[in-house]
matplotlib code that plots the C-alpha trace (Angstrom):
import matplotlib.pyplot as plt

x = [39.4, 37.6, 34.0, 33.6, 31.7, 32.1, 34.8, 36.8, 36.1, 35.0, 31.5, 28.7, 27.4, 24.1, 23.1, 23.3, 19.6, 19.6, 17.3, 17.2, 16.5, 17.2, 16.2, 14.0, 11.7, 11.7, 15.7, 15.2, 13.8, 15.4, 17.2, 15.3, 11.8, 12.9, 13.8, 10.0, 8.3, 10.6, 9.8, 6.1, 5.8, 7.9, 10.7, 14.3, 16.6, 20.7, 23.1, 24.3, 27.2, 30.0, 29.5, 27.1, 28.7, 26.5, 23.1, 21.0, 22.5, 21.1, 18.1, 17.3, 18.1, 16.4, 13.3, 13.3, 13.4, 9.9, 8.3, 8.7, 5.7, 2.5, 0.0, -0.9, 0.7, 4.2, 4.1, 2.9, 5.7, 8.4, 7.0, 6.5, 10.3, 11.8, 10.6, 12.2, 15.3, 15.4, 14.8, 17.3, 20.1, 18.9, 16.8, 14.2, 12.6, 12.8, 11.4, 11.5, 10.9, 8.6, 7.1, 3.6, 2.3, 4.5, 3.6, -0.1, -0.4, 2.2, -0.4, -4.0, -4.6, -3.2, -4.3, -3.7, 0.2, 0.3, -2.5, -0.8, 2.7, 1.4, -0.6, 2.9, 4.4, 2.0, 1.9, 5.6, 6.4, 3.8, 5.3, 9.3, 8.7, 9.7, 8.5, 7.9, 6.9, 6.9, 7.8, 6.7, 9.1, 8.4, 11.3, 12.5, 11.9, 8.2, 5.4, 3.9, 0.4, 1.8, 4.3, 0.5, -1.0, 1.9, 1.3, -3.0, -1.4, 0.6, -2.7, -5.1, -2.5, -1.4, 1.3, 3.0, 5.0, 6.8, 7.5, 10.6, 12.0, 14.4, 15.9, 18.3, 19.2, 20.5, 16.2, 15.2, 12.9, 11.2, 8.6, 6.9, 7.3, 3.4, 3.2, 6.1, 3.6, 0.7, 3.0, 4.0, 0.1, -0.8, 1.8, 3.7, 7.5, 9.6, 12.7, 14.6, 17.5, 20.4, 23.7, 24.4, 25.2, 24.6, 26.7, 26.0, 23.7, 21.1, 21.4, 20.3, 17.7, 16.3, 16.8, 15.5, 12.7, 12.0, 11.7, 13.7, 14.4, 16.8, 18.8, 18.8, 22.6, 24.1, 27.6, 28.9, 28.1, 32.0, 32.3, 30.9, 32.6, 29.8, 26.8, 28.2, 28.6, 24.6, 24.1, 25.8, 24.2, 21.0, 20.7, 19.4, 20.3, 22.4, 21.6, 24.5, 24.4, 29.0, 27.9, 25.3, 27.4, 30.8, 28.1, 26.4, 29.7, 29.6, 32.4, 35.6, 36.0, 35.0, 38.6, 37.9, 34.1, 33.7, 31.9, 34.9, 34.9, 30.9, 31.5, 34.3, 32.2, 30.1, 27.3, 24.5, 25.8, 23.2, 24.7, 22.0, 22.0, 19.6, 19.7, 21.0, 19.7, 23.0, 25.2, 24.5, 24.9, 23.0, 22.3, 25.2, 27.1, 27.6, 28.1, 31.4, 32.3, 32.3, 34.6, 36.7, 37.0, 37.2, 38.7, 35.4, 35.1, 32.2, 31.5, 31.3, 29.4, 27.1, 27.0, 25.9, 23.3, 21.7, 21.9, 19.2, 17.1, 17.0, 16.9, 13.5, 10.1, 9.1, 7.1, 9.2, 8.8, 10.5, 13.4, 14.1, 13.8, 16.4, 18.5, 19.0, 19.3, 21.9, 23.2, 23.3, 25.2, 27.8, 28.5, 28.5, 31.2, 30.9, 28.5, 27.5]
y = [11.9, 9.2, 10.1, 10.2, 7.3, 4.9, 1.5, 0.6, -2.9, -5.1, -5.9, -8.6, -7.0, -9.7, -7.5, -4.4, -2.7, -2.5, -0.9, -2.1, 0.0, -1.9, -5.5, -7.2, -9.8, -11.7, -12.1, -13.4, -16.4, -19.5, -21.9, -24.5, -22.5, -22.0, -25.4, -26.3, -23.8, -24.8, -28.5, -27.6, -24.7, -27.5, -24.5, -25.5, -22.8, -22.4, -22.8, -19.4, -18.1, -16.9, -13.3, -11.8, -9.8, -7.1, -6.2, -7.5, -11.1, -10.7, -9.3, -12.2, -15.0, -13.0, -13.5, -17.0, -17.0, -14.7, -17.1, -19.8, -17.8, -18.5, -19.4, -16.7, -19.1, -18.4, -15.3, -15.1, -18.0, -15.8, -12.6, -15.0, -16.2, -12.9, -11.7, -14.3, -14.2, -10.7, -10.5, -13.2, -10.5, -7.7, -6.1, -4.2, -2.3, -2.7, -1.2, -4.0, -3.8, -5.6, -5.8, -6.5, -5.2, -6.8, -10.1, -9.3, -8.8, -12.1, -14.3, -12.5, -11.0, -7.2, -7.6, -11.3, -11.4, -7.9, -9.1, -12.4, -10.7, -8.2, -10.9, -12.9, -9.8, -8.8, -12.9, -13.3, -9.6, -9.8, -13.3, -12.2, -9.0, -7.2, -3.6, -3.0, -1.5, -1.7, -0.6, -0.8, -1.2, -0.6, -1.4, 2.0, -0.3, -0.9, 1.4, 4.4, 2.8, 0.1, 2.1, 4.0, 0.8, 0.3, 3.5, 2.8, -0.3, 1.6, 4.2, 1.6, 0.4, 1.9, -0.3, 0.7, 4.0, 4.3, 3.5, 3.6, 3.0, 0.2, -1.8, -0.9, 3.3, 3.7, 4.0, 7.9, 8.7, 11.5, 9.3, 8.9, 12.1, 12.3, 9.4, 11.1, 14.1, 12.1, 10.4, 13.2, 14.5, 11.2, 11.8, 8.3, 8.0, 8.3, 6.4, 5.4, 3.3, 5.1, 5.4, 2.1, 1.0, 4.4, 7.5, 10.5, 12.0, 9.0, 10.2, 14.0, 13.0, 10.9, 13.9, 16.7, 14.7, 11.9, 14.0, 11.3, 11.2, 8.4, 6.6, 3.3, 2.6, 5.6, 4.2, 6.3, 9.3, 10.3, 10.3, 14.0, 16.2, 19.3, 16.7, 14.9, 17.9, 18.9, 15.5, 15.3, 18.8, 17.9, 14.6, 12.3, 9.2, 6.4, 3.1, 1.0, -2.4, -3.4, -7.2, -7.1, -4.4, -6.7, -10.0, -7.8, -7.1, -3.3, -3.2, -5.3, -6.6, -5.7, -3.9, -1.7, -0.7, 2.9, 2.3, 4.4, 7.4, 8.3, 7.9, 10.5, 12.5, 13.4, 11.5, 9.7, 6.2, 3.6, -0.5, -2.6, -6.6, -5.9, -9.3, -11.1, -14.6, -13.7, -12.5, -15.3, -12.6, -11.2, -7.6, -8.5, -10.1, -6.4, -4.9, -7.5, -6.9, -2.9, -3.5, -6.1, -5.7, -1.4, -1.3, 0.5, 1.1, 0.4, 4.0, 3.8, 1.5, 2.7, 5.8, 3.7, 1.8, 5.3, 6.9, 4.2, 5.3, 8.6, 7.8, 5.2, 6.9, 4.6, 6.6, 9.5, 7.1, 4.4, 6.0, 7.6, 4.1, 2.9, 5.4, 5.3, 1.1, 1.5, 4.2, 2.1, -0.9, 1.1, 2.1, -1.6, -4.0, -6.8, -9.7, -7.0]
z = [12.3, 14.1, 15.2, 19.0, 19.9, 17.2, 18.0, 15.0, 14.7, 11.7, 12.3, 10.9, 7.9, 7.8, 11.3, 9.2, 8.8, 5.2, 2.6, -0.6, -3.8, -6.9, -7.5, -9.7, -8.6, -11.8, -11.1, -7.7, -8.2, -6.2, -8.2, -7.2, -7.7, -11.6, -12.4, -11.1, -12.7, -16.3, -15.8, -15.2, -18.1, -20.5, -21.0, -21.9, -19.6, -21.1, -18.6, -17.6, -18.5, -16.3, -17.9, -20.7, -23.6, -22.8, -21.7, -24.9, -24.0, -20.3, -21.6, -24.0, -21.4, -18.8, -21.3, -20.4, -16.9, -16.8, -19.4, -16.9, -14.6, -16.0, -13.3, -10.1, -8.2, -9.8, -8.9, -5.8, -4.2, -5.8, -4.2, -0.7, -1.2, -2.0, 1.4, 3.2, 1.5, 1.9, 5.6, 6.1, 4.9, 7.3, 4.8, 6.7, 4.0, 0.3, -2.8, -5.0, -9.1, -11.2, -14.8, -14.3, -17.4, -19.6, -18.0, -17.8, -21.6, -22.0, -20.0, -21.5, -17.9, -16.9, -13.5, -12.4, -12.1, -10.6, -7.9, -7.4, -6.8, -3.9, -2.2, -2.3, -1.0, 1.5, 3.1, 2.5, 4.6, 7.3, 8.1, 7.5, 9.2, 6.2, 5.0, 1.4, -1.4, -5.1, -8.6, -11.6, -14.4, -18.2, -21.2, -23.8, -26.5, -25.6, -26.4, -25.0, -24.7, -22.6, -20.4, -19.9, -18.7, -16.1, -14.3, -14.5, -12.8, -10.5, -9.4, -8.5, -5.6, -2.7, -2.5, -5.7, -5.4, -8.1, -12.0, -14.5, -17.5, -17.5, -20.6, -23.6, -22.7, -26.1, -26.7, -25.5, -23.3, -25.2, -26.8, -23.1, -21.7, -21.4, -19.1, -16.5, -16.6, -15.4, -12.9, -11.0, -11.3, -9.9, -6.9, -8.8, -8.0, -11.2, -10.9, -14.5, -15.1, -17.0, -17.2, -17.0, -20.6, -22.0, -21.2, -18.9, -21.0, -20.4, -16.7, -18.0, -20.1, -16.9, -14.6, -17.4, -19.7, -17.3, -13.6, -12.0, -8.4, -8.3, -10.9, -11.5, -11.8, -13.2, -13.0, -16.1, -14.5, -13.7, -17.5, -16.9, -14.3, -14.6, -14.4, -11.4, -9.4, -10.6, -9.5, -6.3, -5.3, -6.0, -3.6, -6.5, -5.3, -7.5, -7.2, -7.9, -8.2, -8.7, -9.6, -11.8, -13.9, -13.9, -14.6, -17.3, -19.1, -18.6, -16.3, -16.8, -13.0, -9.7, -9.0, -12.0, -10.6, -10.8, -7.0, -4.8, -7.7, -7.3, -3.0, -3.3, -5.8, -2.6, -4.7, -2.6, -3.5, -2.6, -2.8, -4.6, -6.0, -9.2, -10.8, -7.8, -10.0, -12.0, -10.0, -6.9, -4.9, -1.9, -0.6, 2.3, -0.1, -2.1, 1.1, 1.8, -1.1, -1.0, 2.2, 0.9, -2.9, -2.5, 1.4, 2.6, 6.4, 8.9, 8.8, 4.9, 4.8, 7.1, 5.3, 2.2, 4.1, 5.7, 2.2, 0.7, 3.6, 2.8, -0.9, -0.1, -0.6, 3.0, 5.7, 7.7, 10.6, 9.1, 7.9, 11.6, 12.7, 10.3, 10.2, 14.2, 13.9, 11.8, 13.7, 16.5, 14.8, 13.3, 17.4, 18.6, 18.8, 16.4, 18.2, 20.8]

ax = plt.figure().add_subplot(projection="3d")
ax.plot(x, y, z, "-o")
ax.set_aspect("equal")
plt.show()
């Protein structure tokens, strides 16, 4: 039944308010910016393939694109371009992911890349009119006592709200269970990747061990009938990212995305880029894609836009502006 107020028309997606939950800054980087920084830094990049056979391949290329930052000023022009990129698509808030103490202990420095990425951020956002904050990431296969260092990272910054386990999910998270106690004692966000190129029961050990209050991907989670309704009841956000899992290898094509299964789950589906470096696609590109690939109406897809606001950890104020701007588009004629 058609909702009272709303004209059925096919609208600009770049003027959708968007929030954006799942990307990595290291796999943001502008062509152009990489090539630089590789000439500069003397590293030899692969051509990239059309798909990886699976996420270890990603993983070791994606190792060569973060070797290319070395200097502060790396990593604060990436964090400055992100912003604009970003507010070029309609993003108007974004929780963006990066591995700052992976790179700190890389380059001999825990603080310096971590400093240089939130003065990129806080320049590039100011001038783009962008809202943000930011995660801290932190790979299974790692240890404890660094996964520690990311959330002493995380505490001394206002601007960090969150960190999560990302990486291979074959890896459990029992071994760090300590450092999601101190999170939530320190008020830190927990957010962990899972079921992505693990089964459902990576998404329960991230709800049950880990305390997570979204899910980085958690495509597989239909696998599991009993969990998906727990899931679905429960509000914990998915944030699914249909490119980067087709790119990654983990799903065949974009036709055979598991993306219109979780929406009619009743789960809070959020629509995310993740590696957008890979894929060459945008935060409005997996929007057109949701409406043209899986037939998803305005009304859908304004559903999936408000869903990342609710899902975001941004101020109550923000998310009543958002959620009332996009609102507001989804009752406009397209170009009015």
């Amino acid at each position: 039944m058609p909702e009272p107020g709303i004209i059925h028309c096919v609208r600009d997606l770049s003027a959708l308010p968007k929030v954006h939950l799942h990307v990595h800054l290291e796999s943001t980087i502008r062509p152009g910016t990489l090539k630089e920084f590789a000439a500069a830094h003397g590293v030899q990049l692969p051509e990239k393939p059309e798909a990886f056979e699976g996420f270890r391949a990603f993983a070791d290329r994606n190792s060569l694109t973060r070797s290319c930052l070395r200097e502060a000023e790396d990593f604060e022009r990436i964090a400055r371009e992100f912003c604009a990129d970003e507010a070029a698509q309609g993003t108007r808030y974004v929780e963006v992911t990066f591995t700052a103490a992976s790179h700190g202990e890389r380059l001999g420095d825990l603080e310096m890349p971590l400093n240089a990425v939130l003065k990129g951020l806080s320049d590039g956002g100011q001038e783009h009119g962008l809202q943000w904050r930011l995660i801290l990431d932190h790979s299974r296969r790692r240890s404890v006592e660094r996964a520690m260092k990311t959330l002493e990272l995380a505490k001394r910054h206002e601007e960090i709200i969150g960190i999560g386990m990302a990486g291979e999910e074959r890896h459990s998270l029992a071994p760090f269970r300590e450092v999601f106690v101190r999170a939530r004692e320190a008020g830190v966000h927990l957010v962990h990747h899972a079921g992505e190129d693990a089964g459902p029961d990576s998404i329960r050990e991230a709800i049950e061990i880990g305390d997570a209050e979204r899910i980085g991907h958690g495509i597989r989670i239909v696998e599991d009938p009993d969990l998906t309704v727990q899931v679905a009841e429960s509000g914990i956000a998915l944030e699914v990212c249909p490119s980067s899992n087709v790119a990654l290898g983990l799903v065949p094509t974009l036709p055979e995305h598991p993306l219109p299964r979780l929406i009619e789950a009743g789960l809070r589906v959020t629509l995310n880029t993740d590696v957008p470096d890979v894929t060459g696609t945008t935060i409005t590109d997996e929007f057109t894609r949701a409406r043209e690939v899986f037939g998803c109406d305005d009304a859908t897809l304004a559903k999936l836009a408000n869903n990342a606001v609710t899902a975001s950890f941004a101020p109550e104020e923000t998310k009543t502006l958002l959620h009332k701007e996009i609102d507001d588009w989804l009752r406009s004629a397209e170009g009015a």
